[in-house]
C-alpha positions in Angstrom: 0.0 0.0 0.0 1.2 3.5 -1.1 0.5 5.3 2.1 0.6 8.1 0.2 -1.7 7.6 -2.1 -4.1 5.9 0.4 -7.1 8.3 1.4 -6.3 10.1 4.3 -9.0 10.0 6.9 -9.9 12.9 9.6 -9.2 11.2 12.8 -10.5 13.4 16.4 -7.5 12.4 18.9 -10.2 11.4 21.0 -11.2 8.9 18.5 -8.3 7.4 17.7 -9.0 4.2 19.8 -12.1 4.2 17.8 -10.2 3.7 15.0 -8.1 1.0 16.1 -11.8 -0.9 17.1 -12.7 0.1 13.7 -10.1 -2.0 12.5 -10.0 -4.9 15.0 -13.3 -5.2 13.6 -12.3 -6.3 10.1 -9.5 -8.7 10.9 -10.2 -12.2 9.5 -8.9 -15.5 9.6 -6.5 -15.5 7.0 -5.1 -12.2 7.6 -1.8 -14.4 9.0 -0.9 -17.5 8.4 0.0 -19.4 11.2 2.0 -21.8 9.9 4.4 -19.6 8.4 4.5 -16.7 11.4 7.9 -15.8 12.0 8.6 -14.1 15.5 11.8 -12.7 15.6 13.2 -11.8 19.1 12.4 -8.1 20.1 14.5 -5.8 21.5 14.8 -1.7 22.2 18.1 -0.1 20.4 18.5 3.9 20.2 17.5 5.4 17.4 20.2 7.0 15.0 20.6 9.3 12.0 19.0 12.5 13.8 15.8 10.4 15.7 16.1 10.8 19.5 14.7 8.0 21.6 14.4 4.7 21.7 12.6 2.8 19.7 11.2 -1.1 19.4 12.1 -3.6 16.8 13.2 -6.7 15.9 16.5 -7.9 15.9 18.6 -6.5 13.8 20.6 -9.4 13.2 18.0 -11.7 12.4 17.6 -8.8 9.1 15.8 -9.0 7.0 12.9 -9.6 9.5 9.5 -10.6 8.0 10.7 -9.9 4.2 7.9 -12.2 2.9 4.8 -10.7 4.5 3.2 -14.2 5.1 5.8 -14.3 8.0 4.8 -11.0 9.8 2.9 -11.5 12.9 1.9 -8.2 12.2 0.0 -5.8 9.3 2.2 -3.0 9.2 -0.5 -0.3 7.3 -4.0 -1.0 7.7 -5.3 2.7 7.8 -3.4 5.9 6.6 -5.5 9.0 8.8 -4.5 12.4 10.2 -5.0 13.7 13.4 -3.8 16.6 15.7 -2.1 16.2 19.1 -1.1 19.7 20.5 -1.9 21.7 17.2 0.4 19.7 15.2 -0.5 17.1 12.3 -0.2 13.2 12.9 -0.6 10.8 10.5 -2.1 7.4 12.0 -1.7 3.7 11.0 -3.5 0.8 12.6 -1.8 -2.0 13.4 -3.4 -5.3 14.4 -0.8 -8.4 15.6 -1.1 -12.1 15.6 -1.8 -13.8 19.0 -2.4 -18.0 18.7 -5.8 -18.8 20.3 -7.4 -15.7 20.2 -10.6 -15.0 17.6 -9.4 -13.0 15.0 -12.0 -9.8 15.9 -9.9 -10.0 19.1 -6.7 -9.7 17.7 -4.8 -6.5 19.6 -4.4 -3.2 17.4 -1.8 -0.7 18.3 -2.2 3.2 17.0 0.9 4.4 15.8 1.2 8.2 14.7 4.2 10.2 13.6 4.2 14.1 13.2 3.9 14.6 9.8 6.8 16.4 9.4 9.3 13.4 9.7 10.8 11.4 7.6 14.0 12.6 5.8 14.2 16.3 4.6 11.2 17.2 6.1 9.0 15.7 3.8 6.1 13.0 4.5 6.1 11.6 0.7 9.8 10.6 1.5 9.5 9.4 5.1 5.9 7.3 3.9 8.3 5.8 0.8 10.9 4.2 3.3 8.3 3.4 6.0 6.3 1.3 2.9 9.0 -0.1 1.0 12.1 0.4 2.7 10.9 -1.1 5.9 9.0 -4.3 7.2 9.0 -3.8 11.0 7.1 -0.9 12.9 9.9 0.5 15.4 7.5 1.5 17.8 8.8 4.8 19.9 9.7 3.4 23.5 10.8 7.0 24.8 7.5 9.0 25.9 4.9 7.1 27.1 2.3 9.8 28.2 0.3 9.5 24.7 -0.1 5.8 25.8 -1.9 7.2 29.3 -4.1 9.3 27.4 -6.1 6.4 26.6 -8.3 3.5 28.3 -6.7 0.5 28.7 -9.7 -2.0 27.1 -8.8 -5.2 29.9 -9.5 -2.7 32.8 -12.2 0.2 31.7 -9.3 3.0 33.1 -6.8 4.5 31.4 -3.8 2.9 30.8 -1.3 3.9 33.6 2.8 4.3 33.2 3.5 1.1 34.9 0.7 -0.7 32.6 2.8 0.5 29.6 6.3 -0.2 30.6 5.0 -4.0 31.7 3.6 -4.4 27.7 6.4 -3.2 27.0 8.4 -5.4 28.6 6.3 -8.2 27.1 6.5 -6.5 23.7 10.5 -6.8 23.8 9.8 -10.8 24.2 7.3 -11.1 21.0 4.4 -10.9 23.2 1.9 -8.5 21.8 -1.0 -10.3 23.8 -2.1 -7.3 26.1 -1.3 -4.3 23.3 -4.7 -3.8 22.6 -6.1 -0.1 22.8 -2.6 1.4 22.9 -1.6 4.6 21.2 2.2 4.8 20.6 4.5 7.2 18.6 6.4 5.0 15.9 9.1 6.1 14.0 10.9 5.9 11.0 14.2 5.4 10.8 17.5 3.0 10.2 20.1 1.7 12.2 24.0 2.1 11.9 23.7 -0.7 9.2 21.0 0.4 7.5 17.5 0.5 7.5 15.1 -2.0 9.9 14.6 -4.5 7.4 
């Protein structure tokens, strides 16, 4: 998918978790294939060339990680929208992830969104070309987690609290994406010392 082609939808930040539900709500059986998953070990590195934080990906050295998309436990654009956090433009992507046992409509969705201003040279149509075809992980942003509390954590009714997120976290960095559902998290896009995080 060209994200920049793809329509871009209004999103209300306040909706944004209505989005992801939106989403969750289309996921069928053979969105993955089980038997050729691959889960690669996760693991938070710093981000380099200009992108401060850190960030969550696979491996590195297991690259290139989920080339043929039937191994991605993951679907790394499902939605291209644009919202505004603190008077400056987002653009969204829904992201639903794999979890054995579970009914697809139950599958968790994580909200990325990235100001719309990165990417290199300033310029979304660049920063959406390496994120679509230059990439196939989502290095989710590790580094500020108060978007993340903004939101209600589905499992509990409350929002999500800082200790809720670092523990997903946590289980994130191990390939378990289990108890993502409902979280809204900066991603980013960018490469490591040895090139991009593919």
């Amino acid at each position: 998918m060209d994200m920049t082609k793809f329509p871009e939808y209004p999103v209300a930040f306040t909706d944004l978790q209505e989005q992801g539900k939106f989403v969750q709500s289309t996921l069928t059986a053979d969105l993955f294939d089980p038997e050729k998953l691959n889960f690669a070990p996760m693991t938070s590195m710093t981000v380099l060339s200009g992108v401060s934080g850190a960030i969550l990906v696979p491996n590195v050295e297991t690259a290139p990680n989920y080339k043929d998309e039937t191994t991605a436990p993951f679907k790394k654009e499902m939605m291209c929208g644009i919202t505004e956090i603190d008077g400056e433009k987002y653009r969204t992507i829904q992201v639903p992830y794999f979890v054995e046992g579970i009914d697809p409509k139950k599958w968790p969705v994580i909200t990325g969104v990235i100001y719309e201003d990165s990417g290199f040279k300033g310029t979304w149509s660049i920063g959406s070309d390496y994120f679509t075809n230059r990439m196939n992980v989502v290095p989710w942003n590790i580094s500020d987690l108060t978007l993340a509390t903004k939101f209600t954590n589905p499992a509990t009714g409350e929002n999500f609290t800082e200790a809720e997120v670092k523990r997903i976290i946590g289980e994130m960095r191990q390939g378990n994406f289990a108890n993502t559902n409902g979280l809204v998290l900066k991603f980013d896009i960018a490469r490591n010392s040895g090139g991009w995080y593919e």
